[in-house]
C-alpha positions as CSV (number, residue, x, y, z in Angstrom):
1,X,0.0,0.0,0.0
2,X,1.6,3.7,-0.7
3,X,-0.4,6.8,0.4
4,X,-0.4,10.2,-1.3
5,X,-2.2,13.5,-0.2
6,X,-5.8,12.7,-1.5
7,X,-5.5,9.3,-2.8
8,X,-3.9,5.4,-2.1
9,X,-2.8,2.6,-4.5
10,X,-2.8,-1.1,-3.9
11,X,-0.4,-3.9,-5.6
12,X,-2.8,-7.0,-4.9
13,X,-2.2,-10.3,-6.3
14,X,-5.0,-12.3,-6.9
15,X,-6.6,-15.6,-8.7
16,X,-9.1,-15.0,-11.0
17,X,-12.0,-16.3,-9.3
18,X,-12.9,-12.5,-8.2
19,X,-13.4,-9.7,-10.3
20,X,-11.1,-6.5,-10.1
21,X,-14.4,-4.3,-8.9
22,X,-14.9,-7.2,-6.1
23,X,-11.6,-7.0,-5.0
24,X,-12.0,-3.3,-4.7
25,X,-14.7,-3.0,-2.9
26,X,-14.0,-5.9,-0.5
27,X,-10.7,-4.2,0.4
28,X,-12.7,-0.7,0.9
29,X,-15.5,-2.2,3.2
30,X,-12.8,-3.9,5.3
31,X,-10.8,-0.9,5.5
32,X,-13.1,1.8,6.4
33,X,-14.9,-1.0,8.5
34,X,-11.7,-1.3,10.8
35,X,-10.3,2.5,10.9
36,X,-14.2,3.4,12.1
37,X,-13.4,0.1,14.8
38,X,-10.2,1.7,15.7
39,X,-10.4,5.3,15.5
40,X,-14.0,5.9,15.8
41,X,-13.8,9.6,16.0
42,X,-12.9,9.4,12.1
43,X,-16.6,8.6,11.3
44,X,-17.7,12.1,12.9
45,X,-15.5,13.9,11.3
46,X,-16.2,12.8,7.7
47,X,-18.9,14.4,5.4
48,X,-21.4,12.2,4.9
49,X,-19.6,9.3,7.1
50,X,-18.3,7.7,4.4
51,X,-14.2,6.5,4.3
52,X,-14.1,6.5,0.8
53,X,-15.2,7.8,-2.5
54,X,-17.9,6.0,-5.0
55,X,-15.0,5.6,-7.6
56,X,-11.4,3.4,-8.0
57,X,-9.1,3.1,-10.9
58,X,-8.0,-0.4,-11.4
59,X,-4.8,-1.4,-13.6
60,X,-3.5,-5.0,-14.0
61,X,0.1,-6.4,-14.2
62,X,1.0,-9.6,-16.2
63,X,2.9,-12.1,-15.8
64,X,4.9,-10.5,-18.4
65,X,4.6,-6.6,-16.7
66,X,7.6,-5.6,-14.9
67,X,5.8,-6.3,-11.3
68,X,9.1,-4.7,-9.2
69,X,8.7,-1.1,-11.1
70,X,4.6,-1.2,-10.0
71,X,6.0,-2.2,-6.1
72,X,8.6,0.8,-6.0
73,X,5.4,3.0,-7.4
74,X,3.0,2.2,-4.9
75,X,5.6,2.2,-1.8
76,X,6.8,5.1,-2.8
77,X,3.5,7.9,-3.4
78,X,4.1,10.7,-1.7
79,X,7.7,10.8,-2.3
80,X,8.2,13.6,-6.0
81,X,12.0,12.1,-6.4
82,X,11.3,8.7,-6.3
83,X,7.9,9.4,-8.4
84,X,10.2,10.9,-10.6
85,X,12.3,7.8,-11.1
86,X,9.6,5.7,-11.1
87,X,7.5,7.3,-13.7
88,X,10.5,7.5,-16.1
89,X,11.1,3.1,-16.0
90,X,7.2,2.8,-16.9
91,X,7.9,5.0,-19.7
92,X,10.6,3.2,-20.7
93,X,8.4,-0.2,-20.8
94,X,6.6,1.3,-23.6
């Protein structure tokens, strides 16, 4: 998981037995359902109540993808050098 200031990305490697969109919204119900556990003071604070936004962008690395350059992206959000670096080796794969 890597965190930036108004969004979070996800390297999850799955079996095709559950859609992308399942995925997605199983890993959003779980997480807003523990934070709210946890922190419940997050829930009042929110507009609306709600952890996270209607929408998701979901993007899929093969076998054949260069799975190490999508790792150093999504650990590294937040951080403009290494974004920088990144961003410049997924160029390069096209």
């Amino acid at each position: 998981m890597g965190v930036d200031k108004d969004h979070c990305h996800f390297l999850i490697q799955a079996i095709p037995t559950l859609s992308p969109s399942k995925i997605a919204q199983i890993v959003k119900s779980i997480t807003a359902r523990e934070i709210f556990k946890r922190v419940p003071e997050v829930k009042k604070k929110l507009w609306g109540g709600e952890f996270w936004t209607e929408g998701y962008f979901i993007g899929a690395v093969s076998k054949h993808g260069n799975e190490e350059t999508i790792q150093n992206y999504v650990k590294n959000q937040g951080r403009d050098k290494e974004y920088q670096k990144i961003y410049s080796q997924q160029i390069m794969m096209f």
